[in-house]
C-alpha positions in Angstrom: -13.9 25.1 3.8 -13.6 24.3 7.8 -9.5 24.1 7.3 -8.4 26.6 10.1 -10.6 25.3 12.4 -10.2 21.7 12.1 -6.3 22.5 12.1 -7.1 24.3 15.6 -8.6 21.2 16.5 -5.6 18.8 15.3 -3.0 20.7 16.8 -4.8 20.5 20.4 -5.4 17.3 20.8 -1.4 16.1 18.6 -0.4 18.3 21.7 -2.6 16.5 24.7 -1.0 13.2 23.6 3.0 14.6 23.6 2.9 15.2 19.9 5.2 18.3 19.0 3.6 20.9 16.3 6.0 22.9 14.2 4.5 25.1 11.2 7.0 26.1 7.8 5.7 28.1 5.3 7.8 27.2 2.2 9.7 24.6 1.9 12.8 26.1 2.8 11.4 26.8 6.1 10.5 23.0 6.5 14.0 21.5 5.3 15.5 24.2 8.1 13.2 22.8 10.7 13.8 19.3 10.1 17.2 20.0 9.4 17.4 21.6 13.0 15.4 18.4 14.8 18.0 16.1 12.9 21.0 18.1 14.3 19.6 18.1 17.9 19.1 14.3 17.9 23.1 14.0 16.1 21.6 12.0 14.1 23.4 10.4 10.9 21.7 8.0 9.7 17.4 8.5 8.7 14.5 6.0 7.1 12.4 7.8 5.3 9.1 6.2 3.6 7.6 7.0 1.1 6.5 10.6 1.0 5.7 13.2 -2.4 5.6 15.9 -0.1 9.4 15.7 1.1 10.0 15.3 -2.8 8.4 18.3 -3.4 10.6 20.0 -0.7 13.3 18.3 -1.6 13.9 17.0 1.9 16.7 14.3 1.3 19.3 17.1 -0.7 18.9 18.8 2.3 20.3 16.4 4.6 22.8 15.3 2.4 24.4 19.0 2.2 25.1 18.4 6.1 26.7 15.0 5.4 23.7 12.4 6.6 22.4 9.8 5.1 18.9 9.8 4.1 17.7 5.8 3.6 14.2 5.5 1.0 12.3 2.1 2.3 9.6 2.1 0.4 10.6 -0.4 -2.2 9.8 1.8 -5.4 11.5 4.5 -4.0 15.0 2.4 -2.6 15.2 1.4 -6.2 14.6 5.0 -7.8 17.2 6.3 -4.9 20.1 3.5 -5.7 19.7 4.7 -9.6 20.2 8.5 -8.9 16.7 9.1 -9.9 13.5 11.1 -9.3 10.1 9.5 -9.2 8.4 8.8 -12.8 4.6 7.9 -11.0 2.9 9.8 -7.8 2.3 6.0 -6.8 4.5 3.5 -8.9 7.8 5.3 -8.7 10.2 2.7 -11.0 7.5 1.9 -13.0 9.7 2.9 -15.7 12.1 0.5 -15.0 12.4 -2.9 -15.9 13.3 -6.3 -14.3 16.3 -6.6 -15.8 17.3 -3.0 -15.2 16.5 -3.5 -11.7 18.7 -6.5 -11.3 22.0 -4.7 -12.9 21.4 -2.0 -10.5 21.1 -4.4 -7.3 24.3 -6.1 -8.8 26.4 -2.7 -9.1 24.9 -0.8 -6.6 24.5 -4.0 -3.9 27.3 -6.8 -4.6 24.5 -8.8 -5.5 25.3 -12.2 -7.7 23.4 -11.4 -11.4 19.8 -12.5 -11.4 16.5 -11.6 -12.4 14.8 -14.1 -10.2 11.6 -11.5 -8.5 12.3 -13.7 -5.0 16.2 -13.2 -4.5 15.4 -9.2 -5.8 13.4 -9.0 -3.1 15.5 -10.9 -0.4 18.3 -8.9 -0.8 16.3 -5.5 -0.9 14.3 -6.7 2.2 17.9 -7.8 3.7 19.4 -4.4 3.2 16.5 -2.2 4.6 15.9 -4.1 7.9 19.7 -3.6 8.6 18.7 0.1 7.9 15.5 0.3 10.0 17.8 -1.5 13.1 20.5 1.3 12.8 18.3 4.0 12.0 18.7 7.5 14.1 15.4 9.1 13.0 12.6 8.5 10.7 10.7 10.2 8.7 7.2 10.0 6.9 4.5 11.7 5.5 0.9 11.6 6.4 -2.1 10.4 4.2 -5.4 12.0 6.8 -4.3 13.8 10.1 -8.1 13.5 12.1 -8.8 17.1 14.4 -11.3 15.0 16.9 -8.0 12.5 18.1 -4.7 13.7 17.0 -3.8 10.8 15.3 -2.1 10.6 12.1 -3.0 8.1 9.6 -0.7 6.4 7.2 -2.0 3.8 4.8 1.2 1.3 2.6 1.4 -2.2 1.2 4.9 -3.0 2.2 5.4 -2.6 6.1 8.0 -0.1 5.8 6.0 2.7 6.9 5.6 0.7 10.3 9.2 0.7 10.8 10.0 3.9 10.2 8.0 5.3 12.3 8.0 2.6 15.2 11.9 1.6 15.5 13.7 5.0 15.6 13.6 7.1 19.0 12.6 10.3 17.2 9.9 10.3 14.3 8.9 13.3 12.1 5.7 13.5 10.6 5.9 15.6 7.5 1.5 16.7 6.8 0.6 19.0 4.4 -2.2 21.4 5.7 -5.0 20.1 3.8 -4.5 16.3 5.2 -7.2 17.2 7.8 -10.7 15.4 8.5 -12.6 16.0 10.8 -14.1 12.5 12.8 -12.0 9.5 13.4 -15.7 8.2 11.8 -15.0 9.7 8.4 -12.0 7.3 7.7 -14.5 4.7 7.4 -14.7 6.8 3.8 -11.5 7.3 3.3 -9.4 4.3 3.7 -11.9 3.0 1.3 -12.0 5.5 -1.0 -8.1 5.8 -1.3 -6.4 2.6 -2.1 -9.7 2.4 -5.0 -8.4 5.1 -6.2 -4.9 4.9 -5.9 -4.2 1.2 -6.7 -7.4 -0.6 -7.2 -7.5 -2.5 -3.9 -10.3 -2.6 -1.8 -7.9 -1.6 1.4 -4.3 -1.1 1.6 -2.3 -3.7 3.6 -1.2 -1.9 6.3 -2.9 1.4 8.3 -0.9 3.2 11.0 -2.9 5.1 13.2 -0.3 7.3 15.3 -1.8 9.3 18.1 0.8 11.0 20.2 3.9 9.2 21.6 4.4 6.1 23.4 2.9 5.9 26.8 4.4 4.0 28.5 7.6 2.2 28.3 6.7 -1.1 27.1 4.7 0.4 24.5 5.7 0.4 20.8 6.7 3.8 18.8 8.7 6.4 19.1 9.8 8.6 22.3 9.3 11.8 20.2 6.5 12.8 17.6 6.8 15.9 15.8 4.7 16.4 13.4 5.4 19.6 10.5 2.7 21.1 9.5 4.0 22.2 5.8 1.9 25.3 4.0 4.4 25.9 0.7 1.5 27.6 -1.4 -1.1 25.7 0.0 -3.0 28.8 1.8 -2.5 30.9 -1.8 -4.3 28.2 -3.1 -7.3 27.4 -0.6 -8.1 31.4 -1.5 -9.0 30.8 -4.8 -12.1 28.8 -5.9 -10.3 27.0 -8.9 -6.9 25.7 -7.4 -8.5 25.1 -4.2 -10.1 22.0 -5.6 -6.7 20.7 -6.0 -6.4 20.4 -2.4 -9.5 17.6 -2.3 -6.7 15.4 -3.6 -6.1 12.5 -1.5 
């Protein structure tokens, strides 16, 4: 109900701490933009974790139409991406598949020996992705809660990819729908709780990032550049009416 201004808020303090702000209004407008950022930085190769709002734009089409290669690391996702497939779950994306589907892909798709074994599965996706994350150009993620009182971006994962991506490449892009906002740093004492019950039935996710600008100083971790899209795509036209707008208390 407070959306505008908190976003005020965000955007001011991102900005204080060397964050970059850029604003798309469909999703067109966003692919263009990160499109453009990509092209600036020559960048070829990208980690991307896991993010249903760049499915929704369908970010990683968009790359590939100008020839670079857009790497998933989010295990459910690397596996969905080898097997030419969208998502089947918001959270569990190859929930559909099974064990032994999985290991016939990794053996066509990877040169792996045939197995079903969960460990060497594992191994050899873990051994493919950190050669990814070491050669990567660019990463990209999405955001779970952007907080207006700090700037910081918070993304919440299980796996430790999400850390990578947006700690090892020189440029990271933060992809945040507009409704992502809270207000107080205080109020994700609610929502990292509230989340991952909801989501997976944890009591807290493995891993929280808590991004907050760029790097200060050169022996810090993280990126040299933060820019962080802030993506409407219908979002506004929904926030106006009193039925759809409850769709954007999803977290």
């Amino acid at each position: 109900s407070h959306l505008d201004r908190y976003l005020k808020e965000f955007v001011r303090n991102a900005e204080n701490r060397g964050a970059k702000i850029h604003r798309a209004h469909d999703a067109a407008e966003a692919n263009a933009i990160i499109c453009k950022l990509a092209a600036e930085h020559r960048a070829r190769t990208i980690v991307k974790s896991k993010s249903m709002t760049t499915e929704g734009i369908q970010l990683n089409p968009a790359h590939e139409a100008a020839r670079r290669q857009v790497v998933e690391t989010d295990h459910r996702e690397s596996i969905i991406q080898l097997a030419d497939e969208p998502p089947s779950h918001i959270i569990a994306h190859a929930i559909h598949k099974t064990r032994g589907q999985i290991a016939e892909l990794f053996t066509a798709e990877l040169g792996m020996p045939p197995t079903d074994d969960i460990a060497k599965l594992t191994g050899t996706a873990r051994t493919t992705l950190r050669d990814r994350f070491a050669t990567a150009d660019l990463g990209i993620s999405g955001v779970n809660f952007a907080v207006a009182e700090t700037g910081t971006i918070v993304i919440v994962e299980n796996e430790g990819n999400i850390r990578l991506t947006t700690s090892l490449p020189r440029v990271h892009i933060a992809v945040m729908g507009i409704e992502k906002v809270i207000p107080r740093f205080a109020d994700l004492d609610v929502f990292l709780k509230l989340l991952p019950r909801s989501g997976t039935g944890q009591k807290l996710t493995t891993y929280q990032s808590f991004i907050t600008g760029i790097k200060q100083r050169e022996t810090d971790e993280g990126p040299e550049e933060l820019h962080i899209l802030l993506l409407d795509n219908g979002r506004s036209r929904m926030l106006a009416h009193p039925i759809t707008r409850q769709s954007l208390a999803c977290i």
